[in-house]
N, C-alpha and C positions, 0 to 999 in steps of 0.2 A: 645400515639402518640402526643398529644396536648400538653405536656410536654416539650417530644424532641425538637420540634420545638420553643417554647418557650426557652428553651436553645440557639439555635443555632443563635434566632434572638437577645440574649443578648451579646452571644459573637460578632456576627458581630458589634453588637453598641459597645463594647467597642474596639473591632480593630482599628476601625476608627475613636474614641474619641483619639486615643494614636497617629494615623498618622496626624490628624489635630493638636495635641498638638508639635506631634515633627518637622513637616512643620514650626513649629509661631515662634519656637525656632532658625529653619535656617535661617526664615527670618529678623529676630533679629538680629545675629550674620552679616548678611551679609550690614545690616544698619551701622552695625557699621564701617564697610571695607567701603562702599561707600561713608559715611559722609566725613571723610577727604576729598576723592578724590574731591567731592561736592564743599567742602570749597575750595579747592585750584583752582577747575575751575573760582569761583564766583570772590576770589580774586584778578586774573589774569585778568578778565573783567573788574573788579571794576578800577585795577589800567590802563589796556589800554584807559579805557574811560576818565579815569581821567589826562592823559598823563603824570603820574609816573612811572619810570623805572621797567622795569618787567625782569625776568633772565628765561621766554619763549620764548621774540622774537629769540636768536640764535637757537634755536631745530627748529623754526617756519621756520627762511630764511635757514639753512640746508635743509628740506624738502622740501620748495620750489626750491634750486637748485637744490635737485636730481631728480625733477619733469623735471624741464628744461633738463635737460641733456639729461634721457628718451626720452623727446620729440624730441629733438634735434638727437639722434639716431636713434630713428622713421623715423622721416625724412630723413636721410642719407640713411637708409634701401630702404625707399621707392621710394626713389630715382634711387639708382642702380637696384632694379628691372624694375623700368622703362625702363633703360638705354638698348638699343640693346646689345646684346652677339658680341663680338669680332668676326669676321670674321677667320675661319680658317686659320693655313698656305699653300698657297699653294707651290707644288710641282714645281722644275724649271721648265721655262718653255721648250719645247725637243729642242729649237733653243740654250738654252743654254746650254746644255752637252756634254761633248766631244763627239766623234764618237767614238763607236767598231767597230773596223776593223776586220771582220772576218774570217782568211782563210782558206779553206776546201779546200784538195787535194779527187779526187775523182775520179772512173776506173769504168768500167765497166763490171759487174758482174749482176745474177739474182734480188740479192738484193737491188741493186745501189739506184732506186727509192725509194721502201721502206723506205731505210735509209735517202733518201735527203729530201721525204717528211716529215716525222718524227722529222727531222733537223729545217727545214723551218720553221716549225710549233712552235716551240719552239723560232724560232730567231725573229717569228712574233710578239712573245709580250715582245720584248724589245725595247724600243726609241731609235732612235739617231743609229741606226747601218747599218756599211754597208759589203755587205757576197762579198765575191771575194772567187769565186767559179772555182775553176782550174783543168781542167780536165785530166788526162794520158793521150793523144789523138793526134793524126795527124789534128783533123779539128774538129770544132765543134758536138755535135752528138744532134738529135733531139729530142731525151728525154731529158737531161740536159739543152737544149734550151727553151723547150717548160715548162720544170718545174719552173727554173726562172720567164718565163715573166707570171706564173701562182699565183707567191708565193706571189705576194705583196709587196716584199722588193726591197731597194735599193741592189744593186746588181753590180757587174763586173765580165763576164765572161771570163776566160784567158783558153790560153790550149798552155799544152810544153808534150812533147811525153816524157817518162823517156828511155835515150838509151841504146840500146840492152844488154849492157853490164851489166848494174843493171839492168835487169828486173830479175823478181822472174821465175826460171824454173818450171813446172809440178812436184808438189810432194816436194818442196823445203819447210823448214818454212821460217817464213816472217822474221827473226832475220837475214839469211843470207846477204840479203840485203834491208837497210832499204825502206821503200816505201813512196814515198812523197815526196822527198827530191829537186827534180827537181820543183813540182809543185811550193812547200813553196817557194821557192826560185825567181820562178816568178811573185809569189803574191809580194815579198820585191820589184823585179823592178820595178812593179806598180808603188806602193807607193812611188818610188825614182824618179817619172818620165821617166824612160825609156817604155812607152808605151806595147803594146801587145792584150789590151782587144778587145776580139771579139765580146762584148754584152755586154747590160746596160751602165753601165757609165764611159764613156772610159777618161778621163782627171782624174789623183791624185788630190790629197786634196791639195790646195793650201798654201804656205808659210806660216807658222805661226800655223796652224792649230792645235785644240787643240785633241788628241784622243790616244787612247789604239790599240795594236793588239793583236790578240790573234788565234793561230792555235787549229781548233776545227775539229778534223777527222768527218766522217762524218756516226760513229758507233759508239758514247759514247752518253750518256745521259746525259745532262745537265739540271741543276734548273736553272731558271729563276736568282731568285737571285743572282746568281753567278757574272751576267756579270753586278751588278751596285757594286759589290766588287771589280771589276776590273775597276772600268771606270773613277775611280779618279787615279791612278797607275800615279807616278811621274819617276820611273825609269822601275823597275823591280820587279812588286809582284808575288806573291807565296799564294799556298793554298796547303790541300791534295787532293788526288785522291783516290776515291775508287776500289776496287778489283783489283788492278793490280799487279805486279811485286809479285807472288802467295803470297799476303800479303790481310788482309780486307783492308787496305788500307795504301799507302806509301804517305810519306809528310814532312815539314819544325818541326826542333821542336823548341818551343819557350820561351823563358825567359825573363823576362822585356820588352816586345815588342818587340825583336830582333831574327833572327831566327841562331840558335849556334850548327844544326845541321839536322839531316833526321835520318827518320824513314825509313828503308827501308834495305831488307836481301841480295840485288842482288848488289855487287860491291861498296860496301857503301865507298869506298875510289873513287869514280868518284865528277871533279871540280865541276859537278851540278847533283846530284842523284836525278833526278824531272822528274816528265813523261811530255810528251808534252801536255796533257791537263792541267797540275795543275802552269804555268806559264803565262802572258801578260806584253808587253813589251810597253813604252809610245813611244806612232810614232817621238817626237821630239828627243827622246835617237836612234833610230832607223832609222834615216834620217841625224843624226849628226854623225854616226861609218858608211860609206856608202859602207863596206869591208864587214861587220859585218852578215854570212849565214850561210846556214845550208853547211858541207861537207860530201860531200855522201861517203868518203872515212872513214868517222871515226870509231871509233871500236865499234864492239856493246856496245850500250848500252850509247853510247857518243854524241849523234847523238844533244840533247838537247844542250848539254856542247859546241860543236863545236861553236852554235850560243849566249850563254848567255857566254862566255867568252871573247868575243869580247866587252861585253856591261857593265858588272859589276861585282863590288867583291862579295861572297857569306855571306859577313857580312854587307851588302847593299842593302838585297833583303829588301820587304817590307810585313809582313807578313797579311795574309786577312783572311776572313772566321773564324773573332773570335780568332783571334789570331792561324789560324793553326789546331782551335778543331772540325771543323764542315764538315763534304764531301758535295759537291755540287756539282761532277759530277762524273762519274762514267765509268771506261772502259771497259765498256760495248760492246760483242760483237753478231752480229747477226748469229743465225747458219746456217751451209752451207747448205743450202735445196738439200732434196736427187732426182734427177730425176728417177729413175731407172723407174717407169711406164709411162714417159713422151718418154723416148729414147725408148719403146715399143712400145710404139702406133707412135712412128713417121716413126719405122720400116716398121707397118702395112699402114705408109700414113695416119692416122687419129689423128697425134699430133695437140696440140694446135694450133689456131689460130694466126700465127705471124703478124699478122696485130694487134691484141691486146696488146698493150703496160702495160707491168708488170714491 
């Protein structure tokens, strides 16, 4: 045992006679790498002090200018982050937007409400707009009154009876004869000055004035967006419409910015194949043609075209909503609600309350 260990304590001494020998040897080698370097320090001071030309100072004043520069950038840095953040842009402000002129022809049926609240609601969160809201009607009626002065909006209330002779019969569809066309129509004299409003803001937009019109029935569904697509409109813009004319959706089609045709299966040889939601017309193009209405006489389907033919070529429209590729509103319609338990119980004398306005 005394042995072993004798052994083990002579090799560890010669391990380590071999590491100290070959450590003495690096550090030899590594003397000899440093000496120059040494000298040429020593010699570089020798000559600065002695003020004989050295070939350090340029590496010296190099270093020193990229010192400067750094700093000089530093400070720039620091500078701008001081600096306050730019003020966002703001949005115009609503004194400066044209007006939407918005016309809604509108009759009396269960839904009537439903749909104008619904309407209202959506006109509520655009700037700058005014609803001329024109009723089928002999005389004001007090729902359509009373909804107005609830809605918040600028507003003009107008009412033209459509006569007997266009009215839609029991059981008729609505293509027989177009519906609205009296109303639109006295929404345009408004706006021409020839007076009529029975509520809200009875004087037209005065001379010069800058804004968009736009017939919005009062059963489609509209984005928001839509109406700041239209609110720059210099003559006559154009967008698509959805689910109409039994198409997902009928509309402008476009090419370099220009619209060279319509999407649409129903009558595609008509002057303007465009539904009356998917069109707005600029109030100074529409106060300058003062002929320029809808004709309740026209053929199906024309009903648009009677009134945009009067105003522009169809290689003049002005195409919106992304050039044509996007729906933003939709014609949309609400379904006829069935009474059959309502006309029963009015039999029995225990229908609804018509003192509650629906």
């Amino acid at each position: 045992m005394k042995l072993k260990l004798k052994n083990v304590f002579l090799a560890y001494f010669l391990v380590s006679i071999a590491g100290l020998l070959y450590a003495l040897v690096q550090l030899a080698k590594g003397m000899d790498r440093t000496l120059p370097l040494m000298q040429r320090f020593r010699d570089s001071a020798t000559a600065l002090s002695s003020g004989q030309p050295c070939d350090c100072l340029p590496p010296l004043r190099a270093a020193a200018e990229q010192l400067r520069q750094k700093d000089l950038r530093i400070s720039q840095l620091q500078a701008e982050l001081r600096r306050p953040p730019p003020a966002p842009a703001q949005p115009p402000e609503p004194e400066a937007l044209p007006t939407i002129y918005v016309v809604t022809p509108t009759y009396a049926r269960l839904v009537q409400k439903a749909e104008l609240v619904r309407l209202s609601q959506t006109l509520s969160l655009v700037p700058r707009l005014h609803w001329l809201l024109v009723e089928d009607a002999e005389s004001p009626t007090p729902l359509v009154s009373g909804l107005l002065a609830a809605s918040g909006l600028l507003f003009t209330h107008l009412v033209v009876l459509t006569p007997k002779a266009q009215r839609l019969r029991e059981g008729e569809p609505g293509w027989v004869h177009p519906r609205g066309v009296e109303q639109r129509n006295k929404a345009l004299d408004w706006l021409r000055g020839r007076g009529g409003a029975v509520g809200g803001e009875k004087d037209p937009p005065p001379p010069g004035t800058q804004g968009v019109v736009y017939f919005a029935d009062d059963d489609n569904t509209y984005s928001r967006e839509l109406f700041e697509e239209m609110r720059w409109t210099r003559g006559v813009s154009v967008w698509p419409v959805g689910l109409v004319g039994g198409l997902r959706f009928e509309g402008p089609q476009v090419q370099d910015g220009r619209v060279v045709g319509f999407h649409t299966a129903w009558e595609p040889n008509r002057p303007f194949p465009v539904d009356m939601a998917g069109f707005a017309v600029a109030l100074p193009l529409l106060l300058a043609k003062p002929n320029a209405q809808f004709d309740s006489t026209a053929p199906r389907g024309h009903l648009e075209s009677s009134l945009l033919s009067h105003l522009v070529d169809p290689k003049d429209l002005e195409p919106r909503a992304a050039n044509c590729t996007r729906v933003l509103v939709w014609h949309t319609r609400t379904e006829k609600p069935k009474m059959k338990q309502e006309e029963q119980l009015q039999r029995q004398g225990r229908g609804s309350d018509p003192a509650i306005e629906v």
